[in-house]
TORVO-720726 format. One line per 5 residues: their letters; for each residue x, y, z negated of N, C-alpha, C, O, CB. Coordinates in steps of 0.2 Angstrom, whole numbers, plus 5000, padded with zeros to 4 digits. Each point is the difference from the previous one (the first is absolute). Glycine has a CB too. Example, Ala and Ser with C-alpha at 12.3 -4.5 7.8 and 13.67 -1.06 7.14 Angstrom:
<pts>
AS) 5066 4972 4961 4996 5006 5000 5004 5006 5000 5005 4999 4997 4986 4995 4997; 5007 5011 5010 5004 5006 4999 4996 5005 4997 5003 5006 4999 5003 4991 5011;
</pts>
This chain:
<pts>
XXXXX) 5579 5430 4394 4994 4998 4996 4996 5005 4996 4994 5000 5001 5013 4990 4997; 4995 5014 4999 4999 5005 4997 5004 5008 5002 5006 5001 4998 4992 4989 4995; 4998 5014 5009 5005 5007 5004 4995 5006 4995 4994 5000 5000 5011 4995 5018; 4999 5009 4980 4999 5009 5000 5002 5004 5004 5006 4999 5002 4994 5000 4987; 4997 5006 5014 5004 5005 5003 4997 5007 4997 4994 5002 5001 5007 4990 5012;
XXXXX) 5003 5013 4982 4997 5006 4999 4993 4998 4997 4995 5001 5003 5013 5005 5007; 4993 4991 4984 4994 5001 4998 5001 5004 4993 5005 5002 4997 4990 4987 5010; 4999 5013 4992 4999 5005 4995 4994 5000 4995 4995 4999 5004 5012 5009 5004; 4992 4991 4985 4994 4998 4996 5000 5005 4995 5005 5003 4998 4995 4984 5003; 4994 5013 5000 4996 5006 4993 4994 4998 4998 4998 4994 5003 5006 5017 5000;
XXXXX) 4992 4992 4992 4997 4999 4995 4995 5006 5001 4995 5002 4996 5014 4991 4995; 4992 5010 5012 4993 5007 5001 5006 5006 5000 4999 5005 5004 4988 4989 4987; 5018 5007 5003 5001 5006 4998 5007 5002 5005 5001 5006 5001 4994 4992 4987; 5008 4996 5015 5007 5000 5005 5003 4994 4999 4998 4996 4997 5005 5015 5003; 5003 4991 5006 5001 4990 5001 5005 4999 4994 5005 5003 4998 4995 4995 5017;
XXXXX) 4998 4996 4983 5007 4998 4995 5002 4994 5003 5000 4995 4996 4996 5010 4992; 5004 4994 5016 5005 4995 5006 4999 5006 5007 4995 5003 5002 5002 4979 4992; 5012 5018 5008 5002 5007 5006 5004 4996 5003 5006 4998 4998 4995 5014 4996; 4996 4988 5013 5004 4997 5006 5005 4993 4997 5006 5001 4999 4995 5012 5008; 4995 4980 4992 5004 4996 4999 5000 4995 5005 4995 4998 5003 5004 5005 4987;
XXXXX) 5007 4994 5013 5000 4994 5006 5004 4995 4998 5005 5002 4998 4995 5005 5011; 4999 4986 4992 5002 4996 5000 4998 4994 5003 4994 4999 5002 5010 5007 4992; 5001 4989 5007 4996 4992 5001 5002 4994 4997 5005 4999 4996 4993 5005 5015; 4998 4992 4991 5004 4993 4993 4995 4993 5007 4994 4998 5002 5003 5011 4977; 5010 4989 5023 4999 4994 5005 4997 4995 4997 5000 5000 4994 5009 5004 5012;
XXXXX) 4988 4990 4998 5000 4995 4994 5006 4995 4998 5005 4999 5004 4983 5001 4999; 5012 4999 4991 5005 4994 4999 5004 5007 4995 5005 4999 4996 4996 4989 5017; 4995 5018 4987 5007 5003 4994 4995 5006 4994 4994 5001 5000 5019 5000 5012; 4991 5002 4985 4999 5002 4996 5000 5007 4996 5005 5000 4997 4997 4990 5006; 4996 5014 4995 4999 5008 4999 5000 5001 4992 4996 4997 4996 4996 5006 5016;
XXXXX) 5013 5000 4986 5000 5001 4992 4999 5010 5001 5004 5002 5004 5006 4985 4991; 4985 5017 5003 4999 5004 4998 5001 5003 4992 4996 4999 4996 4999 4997 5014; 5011 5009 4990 4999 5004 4994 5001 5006 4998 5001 5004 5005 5000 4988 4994; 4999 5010 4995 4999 5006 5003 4997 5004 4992 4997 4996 4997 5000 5000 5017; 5004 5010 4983 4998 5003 4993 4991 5000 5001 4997 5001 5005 5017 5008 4992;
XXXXX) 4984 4990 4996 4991 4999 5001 4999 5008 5002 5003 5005 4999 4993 4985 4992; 4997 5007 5013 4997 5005 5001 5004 5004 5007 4999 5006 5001 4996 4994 4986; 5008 4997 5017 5003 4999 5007 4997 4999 5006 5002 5003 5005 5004 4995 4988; 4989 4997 5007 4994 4999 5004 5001 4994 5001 4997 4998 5005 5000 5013 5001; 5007 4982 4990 5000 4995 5003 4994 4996 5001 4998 4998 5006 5013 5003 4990;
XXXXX) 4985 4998 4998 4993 4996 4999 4996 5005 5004 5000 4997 5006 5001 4996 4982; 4997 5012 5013 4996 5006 5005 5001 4995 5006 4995 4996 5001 5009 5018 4994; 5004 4984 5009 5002 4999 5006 4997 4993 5001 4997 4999 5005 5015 5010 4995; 4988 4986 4995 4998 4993 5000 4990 5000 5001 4996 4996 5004 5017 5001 4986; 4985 5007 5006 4994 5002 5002 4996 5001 5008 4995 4997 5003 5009 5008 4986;
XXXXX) 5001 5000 5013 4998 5002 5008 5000 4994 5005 4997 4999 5005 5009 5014 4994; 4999 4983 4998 5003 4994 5005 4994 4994 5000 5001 4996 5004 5012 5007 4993; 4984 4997 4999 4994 4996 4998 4994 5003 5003 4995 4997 5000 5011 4998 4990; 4994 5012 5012 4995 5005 5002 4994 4999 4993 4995 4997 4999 5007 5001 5016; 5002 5006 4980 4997 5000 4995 4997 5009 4999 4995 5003 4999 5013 4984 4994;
XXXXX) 4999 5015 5009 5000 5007 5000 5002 5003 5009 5004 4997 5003 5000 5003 4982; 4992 5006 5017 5000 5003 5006 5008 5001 5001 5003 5002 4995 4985 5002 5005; 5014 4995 5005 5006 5004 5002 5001 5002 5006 4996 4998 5005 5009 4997 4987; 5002 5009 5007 5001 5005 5009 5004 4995 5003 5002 4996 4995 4999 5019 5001; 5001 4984 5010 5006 4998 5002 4996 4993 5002 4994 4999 5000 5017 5009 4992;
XXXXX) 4994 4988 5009 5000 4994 5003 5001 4992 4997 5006 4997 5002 4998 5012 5005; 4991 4987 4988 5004 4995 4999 4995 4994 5003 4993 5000 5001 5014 5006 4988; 5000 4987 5013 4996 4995 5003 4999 4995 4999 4999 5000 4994 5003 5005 5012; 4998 4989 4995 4999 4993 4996 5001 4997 5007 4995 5002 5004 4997 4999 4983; 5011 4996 5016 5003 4994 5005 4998 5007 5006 4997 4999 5005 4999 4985 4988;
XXXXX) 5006 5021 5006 4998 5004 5006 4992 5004 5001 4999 5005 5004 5010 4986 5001; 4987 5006 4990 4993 5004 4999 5000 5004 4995 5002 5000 4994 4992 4991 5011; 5002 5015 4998 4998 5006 4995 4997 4998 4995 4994 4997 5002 5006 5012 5005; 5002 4992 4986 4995 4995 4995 4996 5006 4999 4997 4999 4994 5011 4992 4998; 4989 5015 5010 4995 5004 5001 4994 4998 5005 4995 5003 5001 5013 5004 4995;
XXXXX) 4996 4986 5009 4995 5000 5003 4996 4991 4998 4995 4998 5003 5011 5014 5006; 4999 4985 4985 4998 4995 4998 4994 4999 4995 4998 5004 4995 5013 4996 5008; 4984 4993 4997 4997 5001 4994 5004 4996 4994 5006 4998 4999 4983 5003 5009; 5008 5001 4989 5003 5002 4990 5001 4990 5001 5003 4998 4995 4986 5017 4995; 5009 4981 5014 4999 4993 4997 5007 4998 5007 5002 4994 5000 4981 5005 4994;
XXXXX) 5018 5004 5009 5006 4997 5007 5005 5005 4995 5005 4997 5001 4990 5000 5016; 5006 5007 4979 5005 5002 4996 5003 4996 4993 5005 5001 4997 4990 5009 5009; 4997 4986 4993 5003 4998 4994 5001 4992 5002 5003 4996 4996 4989 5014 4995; 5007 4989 5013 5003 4992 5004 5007 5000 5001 5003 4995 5000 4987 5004 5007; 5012 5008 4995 5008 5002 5000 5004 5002 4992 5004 4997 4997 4992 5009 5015;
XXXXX) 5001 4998 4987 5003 5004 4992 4996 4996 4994 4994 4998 5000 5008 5017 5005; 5002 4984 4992 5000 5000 4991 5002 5005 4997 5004 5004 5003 4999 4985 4996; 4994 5012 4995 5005 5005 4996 4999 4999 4993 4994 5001 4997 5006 5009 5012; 5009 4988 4988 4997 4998 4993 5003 5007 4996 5006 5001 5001 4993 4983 5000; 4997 5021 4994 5002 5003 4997 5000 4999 4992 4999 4995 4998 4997 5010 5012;
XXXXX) 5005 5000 4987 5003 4999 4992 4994 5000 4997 4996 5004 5001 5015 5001 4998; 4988 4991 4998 4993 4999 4993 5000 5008 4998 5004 5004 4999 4999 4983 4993; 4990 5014 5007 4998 5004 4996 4994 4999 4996 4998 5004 4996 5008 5002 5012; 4991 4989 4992 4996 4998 4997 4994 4993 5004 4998 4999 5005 5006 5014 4989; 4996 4984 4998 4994 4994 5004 4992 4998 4995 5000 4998 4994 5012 4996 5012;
XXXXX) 4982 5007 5000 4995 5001 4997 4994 4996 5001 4994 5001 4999 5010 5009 5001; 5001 4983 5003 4995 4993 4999 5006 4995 4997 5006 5000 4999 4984 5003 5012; 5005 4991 4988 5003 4992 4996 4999 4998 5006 4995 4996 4999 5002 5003 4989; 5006 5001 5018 4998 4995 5005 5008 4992 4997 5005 5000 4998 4988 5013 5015; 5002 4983 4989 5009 4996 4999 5007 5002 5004 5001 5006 5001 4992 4984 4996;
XXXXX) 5009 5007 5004 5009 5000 5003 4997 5000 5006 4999 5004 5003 5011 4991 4989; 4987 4997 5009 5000 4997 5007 4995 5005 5004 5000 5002 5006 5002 4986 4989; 4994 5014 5000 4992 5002 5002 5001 5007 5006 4997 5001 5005 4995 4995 4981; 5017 5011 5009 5001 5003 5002 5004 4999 5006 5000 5005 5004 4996 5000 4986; 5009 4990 5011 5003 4996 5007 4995 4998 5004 5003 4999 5005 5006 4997 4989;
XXXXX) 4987 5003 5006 4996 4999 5004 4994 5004 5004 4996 4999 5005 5009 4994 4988; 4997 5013 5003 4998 5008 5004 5004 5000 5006 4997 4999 5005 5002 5008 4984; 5007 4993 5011 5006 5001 5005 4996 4996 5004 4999 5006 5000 5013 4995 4996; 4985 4995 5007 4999 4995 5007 4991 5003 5000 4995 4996 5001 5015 4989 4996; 4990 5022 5003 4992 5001 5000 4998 5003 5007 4994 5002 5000 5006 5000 4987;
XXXXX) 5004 4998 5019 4999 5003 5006 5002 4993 5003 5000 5000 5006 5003 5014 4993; 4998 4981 4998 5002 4995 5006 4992 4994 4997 4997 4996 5003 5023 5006 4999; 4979 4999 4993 4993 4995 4995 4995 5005 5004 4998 4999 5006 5006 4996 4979; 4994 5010 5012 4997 5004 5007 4997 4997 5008 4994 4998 5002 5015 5009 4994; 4998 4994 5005 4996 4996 5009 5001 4992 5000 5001 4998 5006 5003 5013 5002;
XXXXX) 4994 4986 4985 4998 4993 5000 4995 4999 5000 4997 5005 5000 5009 4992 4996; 4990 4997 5004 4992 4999 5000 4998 4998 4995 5001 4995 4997 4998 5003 5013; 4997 5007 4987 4996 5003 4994 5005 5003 4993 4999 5001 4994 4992 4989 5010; 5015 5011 5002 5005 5004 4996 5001 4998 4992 5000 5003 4995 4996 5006 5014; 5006 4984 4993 5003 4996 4993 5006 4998 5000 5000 4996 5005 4990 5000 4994;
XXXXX) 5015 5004 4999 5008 4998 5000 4997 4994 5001 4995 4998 4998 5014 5008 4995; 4999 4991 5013 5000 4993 5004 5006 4999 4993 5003 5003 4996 4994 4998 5021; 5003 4990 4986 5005 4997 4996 5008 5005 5002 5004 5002 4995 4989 4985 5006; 5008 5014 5004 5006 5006 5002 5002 5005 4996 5006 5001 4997 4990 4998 5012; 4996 5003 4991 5001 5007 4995 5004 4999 4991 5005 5002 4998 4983 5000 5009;
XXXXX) 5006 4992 4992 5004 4998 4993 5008 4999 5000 5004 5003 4996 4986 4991 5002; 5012 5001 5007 5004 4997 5001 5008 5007 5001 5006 4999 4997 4983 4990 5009; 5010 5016 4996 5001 5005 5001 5001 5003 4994 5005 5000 4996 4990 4998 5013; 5000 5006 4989 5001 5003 4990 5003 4996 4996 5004 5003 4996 4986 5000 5003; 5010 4988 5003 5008 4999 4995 5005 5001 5000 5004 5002 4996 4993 4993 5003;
XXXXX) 5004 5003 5009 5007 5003 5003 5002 5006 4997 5006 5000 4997 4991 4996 5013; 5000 5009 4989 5000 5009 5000 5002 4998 4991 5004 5004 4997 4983 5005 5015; 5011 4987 4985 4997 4999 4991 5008 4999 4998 5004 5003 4997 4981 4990 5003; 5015 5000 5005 5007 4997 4998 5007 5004 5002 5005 5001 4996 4988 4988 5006; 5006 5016 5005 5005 5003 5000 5003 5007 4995 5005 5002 5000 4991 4993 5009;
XXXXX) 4999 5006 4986 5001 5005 4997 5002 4997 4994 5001 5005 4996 4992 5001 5011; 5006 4987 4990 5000 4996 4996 4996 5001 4995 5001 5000 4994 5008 4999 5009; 4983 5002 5000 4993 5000 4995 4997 4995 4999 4996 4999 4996 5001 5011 5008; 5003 4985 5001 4999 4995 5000 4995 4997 4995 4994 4999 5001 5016 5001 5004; 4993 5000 4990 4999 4996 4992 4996 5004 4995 4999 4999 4994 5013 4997 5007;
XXXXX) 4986 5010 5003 4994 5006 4996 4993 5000 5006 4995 5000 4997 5016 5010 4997; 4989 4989 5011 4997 4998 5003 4992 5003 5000 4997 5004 5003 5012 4987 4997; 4989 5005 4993 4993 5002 4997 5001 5006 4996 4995 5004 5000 5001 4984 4999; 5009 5014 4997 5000 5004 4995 4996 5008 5003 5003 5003 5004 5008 4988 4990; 4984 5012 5002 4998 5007 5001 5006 5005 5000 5004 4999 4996 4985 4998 4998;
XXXXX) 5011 5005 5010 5007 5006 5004 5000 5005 4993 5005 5003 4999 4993 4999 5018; 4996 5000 4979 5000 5003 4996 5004 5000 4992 5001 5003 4995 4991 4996 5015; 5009 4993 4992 5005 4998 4994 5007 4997 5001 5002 4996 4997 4989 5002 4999; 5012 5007 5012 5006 4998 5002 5002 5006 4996 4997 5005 4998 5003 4989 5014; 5010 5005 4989 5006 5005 4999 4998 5004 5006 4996 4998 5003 5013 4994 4992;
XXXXX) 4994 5015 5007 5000 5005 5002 5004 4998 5007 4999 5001 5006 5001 5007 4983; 5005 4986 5008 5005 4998 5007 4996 4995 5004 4999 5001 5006 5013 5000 4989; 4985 4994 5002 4994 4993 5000 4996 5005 5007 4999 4999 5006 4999 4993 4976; 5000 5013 5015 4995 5001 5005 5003 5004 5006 4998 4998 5006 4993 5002 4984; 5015 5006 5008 5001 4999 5007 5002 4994 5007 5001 4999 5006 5001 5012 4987;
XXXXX) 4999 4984 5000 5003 4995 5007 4995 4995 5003 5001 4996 5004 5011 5003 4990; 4979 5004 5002 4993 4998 5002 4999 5002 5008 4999 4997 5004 4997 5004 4984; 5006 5009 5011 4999 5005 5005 5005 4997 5005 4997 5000 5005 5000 5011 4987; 5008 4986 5009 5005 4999 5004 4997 4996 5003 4999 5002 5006 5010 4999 4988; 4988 4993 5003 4999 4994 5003 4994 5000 5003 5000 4997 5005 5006 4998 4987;
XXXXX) 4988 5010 5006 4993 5003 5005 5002 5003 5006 4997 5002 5005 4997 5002 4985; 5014 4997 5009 5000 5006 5005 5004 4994 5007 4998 5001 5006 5002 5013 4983; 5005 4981 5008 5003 4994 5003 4992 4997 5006 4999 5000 5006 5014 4997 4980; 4981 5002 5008 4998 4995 5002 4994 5005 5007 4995 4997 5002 5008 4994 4985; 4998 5017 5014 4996 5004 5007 5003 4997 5004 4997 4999 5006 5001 5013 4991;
XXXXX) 5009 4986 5003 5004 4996 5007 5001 5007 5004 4998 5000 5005 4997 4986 4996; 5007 5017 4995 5003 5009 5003 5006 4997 5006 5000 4994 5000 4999 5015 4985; 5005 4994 5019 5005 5002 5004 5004 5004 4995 5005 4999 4998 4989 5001 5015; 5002 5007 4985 5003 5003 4998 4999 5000 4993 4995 4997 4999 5005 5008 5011; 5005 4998 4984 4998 5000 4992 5003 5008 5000 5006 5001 5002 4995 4984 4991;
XXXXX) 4994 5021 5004 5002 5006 4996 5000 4997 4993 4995 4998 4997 5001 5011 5011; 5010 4993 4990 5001 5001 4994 5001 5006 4996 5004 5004 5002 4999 4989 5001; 4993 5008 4991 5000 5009 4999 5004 4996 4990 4997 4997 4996 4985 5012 5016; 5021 4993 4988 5003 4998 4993 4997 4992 4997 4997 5001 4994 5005 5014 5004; 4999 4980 5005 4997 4996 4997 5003 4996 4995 4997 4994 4999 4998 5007 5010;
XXXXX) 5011 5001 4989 5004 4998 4993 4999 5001 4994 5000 4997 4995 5006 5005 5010; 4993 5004 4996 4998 5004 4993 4997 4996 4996 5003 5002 4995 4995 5008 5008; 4998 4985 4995 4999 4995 4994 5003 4993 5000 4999 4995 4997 4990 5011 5001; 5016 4996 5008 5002 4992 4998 5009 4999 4996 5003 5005 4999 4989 4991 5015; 5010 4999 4984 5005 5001 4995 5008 4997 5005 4999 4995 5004 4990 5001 4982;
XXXXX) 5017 5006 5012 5004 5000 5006 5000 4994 5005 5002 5001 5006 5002 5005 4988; 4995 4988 5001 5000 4991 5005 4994 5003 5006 5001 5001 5006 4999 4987 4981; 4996 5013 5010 4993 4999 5006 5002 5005 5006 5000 4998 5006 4989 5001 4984; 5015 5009 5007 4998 5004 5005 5006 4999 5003 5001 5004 5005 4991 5006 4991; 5015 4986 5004 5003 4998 5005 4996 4992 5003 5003 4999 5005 5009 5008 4990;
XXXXX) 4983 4989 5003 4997 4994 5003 4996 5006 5006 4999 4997 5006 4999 4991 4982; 4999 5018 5011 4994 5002 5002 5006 5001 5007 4999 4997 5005 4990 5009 4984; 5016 4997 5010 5004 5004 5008 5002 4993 5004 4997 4999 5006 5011 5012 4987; 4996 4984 5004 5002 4995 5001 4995 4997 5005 5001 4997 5006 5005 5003 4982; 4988 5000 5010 4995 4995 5000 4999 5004 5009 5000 4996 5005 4993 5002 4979;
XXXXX) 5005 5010 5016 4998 5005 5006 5006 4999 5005 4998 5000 5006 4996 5008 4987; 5010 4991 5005 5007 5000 5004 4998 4993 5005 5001 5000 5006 5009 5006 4983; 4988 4989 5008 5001 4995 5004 4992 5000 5003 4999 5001 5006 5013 4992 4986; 4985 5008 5005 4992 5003 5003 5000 5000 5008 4998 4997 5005 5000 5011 4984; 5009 5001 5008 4999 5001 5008 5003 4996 5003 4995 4999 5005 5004 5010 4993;
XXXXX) 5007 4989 5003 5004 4997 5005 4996 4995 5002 5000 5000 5007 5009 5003 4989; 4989 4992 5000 4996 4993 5004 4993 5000 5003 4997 4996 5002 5010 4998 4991; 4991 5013 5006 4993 5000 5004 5002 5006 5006 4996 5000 5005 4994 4997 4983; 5015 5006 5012 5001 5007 5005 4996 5005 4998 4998 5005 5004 5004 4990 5006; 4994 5004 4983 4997 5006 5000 5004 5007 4995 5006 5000 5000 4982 4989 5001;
XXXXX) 5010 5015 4996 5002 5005 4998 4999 5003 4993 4994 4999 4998 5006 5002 5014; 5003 5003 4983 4998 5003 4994 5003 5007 4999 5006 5001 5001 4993 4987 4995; 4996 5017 5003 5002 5006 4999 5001 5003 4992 4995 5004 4999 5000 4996 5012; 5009 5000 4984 5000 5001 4997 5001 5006 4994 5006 5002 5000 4995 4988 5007; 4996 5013 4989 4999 5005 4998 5004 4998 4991 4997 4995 4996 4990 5010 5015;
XXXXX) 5019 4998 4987 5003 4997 4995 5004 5006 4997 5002 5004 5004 4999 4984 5001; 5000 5013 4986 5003 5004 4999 5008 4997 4998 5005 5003 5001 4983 5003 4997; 5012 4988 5001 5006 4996 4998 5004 5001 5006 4998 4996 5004 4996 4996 4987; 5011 5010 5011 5004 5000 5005 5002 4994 5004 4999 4998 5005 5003 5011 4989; 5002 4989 4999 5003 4993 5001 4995 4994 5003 5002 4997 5005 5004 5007 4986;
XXXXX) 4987 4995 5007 4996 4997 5001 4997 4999 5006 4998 4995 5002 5001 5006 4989; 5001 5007 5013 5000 5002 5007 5005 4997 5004 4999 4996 5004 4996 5015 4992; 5009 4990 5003 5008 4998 5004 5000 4992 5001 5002 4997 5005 5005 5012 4988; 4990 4987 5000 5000 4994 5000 4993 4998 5004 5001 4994 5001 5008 5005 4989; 4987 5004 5012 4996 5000 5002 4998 5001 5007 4996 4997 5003 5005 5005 4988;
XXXXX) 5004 5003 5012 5001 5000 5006 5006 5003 5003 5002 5003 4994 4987 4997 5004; 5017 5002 5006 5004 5002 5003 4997 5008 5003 5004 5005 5002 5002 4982 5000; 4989 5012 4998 4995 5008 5003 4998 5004 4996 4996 4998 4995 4999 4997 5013; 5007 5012 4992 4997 5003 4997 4999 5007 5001 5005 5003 5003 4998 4989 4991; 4991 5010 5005 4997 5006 4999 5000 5006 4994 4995 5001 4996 4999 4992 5012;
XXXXX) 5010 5009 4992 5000 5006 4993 4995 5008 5004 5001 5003 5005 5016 4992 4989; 4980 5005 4999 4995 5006 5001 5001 5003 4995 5002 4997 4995 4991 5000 5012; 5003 5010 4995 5001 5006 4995 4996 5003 5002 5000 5001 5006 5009 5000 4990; 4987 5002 5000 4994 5008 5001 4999 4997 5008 5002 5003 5004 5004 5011 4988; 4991 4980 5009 4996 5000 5003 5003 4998 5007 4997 4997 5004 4996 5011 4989;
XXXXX) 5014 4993 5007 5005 5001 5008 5004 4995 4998 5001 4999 4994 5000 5015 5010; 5001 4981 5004 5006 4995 4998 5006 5004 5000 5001 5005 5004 4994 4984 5002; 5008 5009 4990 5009 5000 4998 5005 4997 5004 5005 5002 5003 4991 4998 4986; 5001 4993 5011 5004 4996 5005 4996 4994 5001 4996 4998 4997 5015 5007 5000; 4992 4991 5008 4996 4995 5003 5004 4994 5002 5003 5003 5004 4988 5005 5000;
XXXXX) 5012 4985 4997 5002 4999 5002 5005 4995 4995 5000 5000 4994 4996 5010 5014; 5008 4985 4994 5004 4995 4998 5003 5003 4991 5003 5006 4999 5002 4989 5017; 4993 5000 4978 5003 5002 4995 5007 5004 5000 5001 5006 4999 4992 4985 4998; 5012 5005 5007 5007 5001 4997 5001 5006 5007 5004 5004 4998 5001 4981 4996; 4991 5016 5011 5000 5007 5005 5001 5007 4998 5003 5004 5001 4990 4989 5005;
XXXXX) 4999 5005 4988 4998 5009 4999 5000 4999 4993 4998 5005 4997 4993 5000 5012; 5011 4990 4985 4999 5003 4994 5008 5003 4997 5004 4996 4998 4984 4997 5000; 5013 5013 5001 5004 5003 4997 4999 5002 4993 4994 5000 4999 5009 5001 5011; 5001 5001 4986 5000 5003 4992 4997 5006 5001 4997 5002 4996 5013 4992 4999; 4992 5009 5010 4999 5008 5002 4991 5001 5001 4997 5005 4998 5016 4995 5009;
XXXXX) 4985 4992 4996 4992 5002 5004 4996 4998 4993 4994 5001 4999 5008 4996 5018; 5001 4999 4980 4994 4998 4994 5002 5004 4996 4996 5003 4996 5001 4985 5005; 5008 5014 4998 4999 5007 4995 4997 5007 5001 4998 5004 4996 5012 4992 5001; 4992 5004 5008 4993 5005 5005 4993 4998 5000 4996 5004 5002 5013 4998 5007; 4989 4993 4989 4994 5000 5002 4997 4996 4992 4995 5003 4999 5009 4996 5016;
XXXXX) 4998 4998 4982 4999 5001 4992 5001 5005 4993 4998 5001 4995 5004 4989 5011; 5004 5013 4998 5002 5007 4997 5003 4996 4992 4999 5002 4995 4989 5010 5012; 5017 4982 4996 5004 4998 4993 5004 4997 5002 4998 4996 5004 4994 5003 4988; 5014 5000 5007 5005 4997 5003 5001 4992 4999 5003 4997 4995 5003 5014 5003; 4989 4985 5007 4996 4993 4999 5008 4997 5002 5001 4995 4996 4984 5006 5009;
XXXXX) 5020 5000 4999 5005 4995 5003 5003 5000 4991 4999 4996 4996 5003 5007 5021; 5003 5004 4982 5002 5000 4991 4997 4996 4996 5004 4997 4997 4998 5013 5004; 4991 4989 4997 4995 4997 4996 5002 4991 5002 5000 4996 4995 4990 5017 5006; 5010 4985 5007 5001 4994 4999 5008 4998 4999 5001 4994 4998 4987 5003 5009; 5017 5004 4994 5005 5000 4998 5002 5000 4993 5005 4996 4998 4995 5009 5012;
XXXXX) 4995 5000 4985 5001 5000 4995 4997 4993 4995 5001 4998 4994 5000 5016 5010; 4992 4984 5002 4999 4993 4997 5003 4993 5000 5000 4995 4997 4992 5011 5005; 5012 4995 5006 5005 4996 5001 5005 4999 4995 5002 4995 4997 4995 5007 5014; 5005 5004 4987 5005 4998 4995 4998 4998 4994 5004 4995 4999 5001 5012 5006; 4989 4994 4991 4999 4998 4995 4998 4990 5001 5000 4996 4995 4997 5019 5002;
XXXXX) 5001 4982 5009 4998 4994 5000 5008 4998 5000 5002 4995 4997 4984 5006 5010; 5017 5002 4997 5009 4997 4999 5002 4999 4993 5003 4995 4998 5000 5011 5013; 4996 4999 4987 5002 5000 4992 4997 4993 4995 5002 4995 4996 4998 5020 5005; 4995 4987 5002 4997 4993 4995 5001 4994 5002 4999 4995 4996 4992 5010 5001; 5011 4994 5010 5001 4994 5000 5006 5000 5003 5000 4997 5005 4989 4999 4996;
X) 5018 5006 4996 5006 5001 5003 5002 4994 4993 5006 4998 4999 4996 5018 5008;
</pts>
């Protein structure tokens, strides 16, 4: 569904993504992680042909260099972390962005009953339902990413990149958010690439994973295969396996 072969991304000055390969079939799942400033969001970029790159990546077997920007975005979603918002559209109004390449090639390009019909679906999965009208501007930090979620549910992507899309949500939500992807994928065959600093959240996320550093993969391949205490302490430069052991024990204590 999704293949790299040797690709490599830069920004003008040199690559900060170096020979990276993998693939993600449909029906499964990619957790990516990795210390910032590693090139994960860079790598999510190129994949969407946001940023040029060297090497080889493809989307059902086609070069998305030789795709237009609108057969890419029929395929890919990508919901990234808030950084800020600079309109009052309502809830619905901004769910209803998501279905703007399929209202498009309707006649006089106005949402059908479908469409609507649709944005609640995406409203109610996220459990926005009940805010609906309310200006996004006067949501919680978490309220809105689970807006962004639901714009992004209602492109009717194959694929979802995920570039840290936790970060404002509170622990219930961001295990509803994995929970939610997990089953996404399975019952459509479609796929999620996921960019996460929370380890655990990755794992629960997906059985796949891609660890990177300065730009180069570390390892690729079945959680329980390639992750060792050795390769994430190498590659975080802090003894991450020690660290959760040391949390395990304290949750035992309190509830012993």
């Amino acid at each position: 569904m999704l293949s790299l072969k040797d690709v490599s991304v830069g920004y003008g000055s040199g690559d900060v993504v170096k020979n990276v390969s993998f693939s993600v079939k449909r029906g499964e799942s990619l957790s990516i992680i990795g210390p910032n400033g590693c090139g994960k969001t860079t790598l999510l970029k190129a994949i969407v042909n946001i940023l040029p790159h060297k090497g080889a990546i493809e989307l059902d077997g086609q070069p998305i260099h030789k795709m237009k920007h609108k057969e890419i975005t029929r395929k890919v979603a990508m919901l990234s972390q808030i950084t800020g918002v600079y309109f009052s559209y309502s809830v619905y109004d901004v769910v209803m962005m998501g279905r703007y390449l399929h209202i498009k090639d309707k006649f006089l390009g106005l949402p059908s009953d479908i469409d609507r019909e649709h944005v609640m679906r995406c409203l109610e999965a996220v459990n926005l339902a009940d805010v609906k009208d309310r200006e996004i501007t006067k949501l919680s930090g978490g309220q809105l990413q689970r807006v962004f979620l639901a714009r992004t549910l209602a492109q009717e992507p194959e694929i979802i990149l995920l570039d840290e899309p936790t970060n404002h949500l509170d622990l219930k939500y961001q295990i509803e958010l994995v929970e939610y992807l997990r089953v996404w994928v399975e019952e459509g065959k479609r796929a999620v690439v996921g960019v996460l600093h929370d380890i655990n959240l990755a794992l629960r996320l997906s059985g796949n994973l891609l660890v990177m550093k300065d730009g180069h993969v570390q390892a690729f391949g079945k959680a329980d295969e390639v992750i060792t205490g050795g390769l994430l302490e190498s590659t975080y430069e802090v003894d991450v396996a020690g660290y959760m052991r040391d949390s395990l024990k304290i949750w035992e204590r309190i509830h012993s």
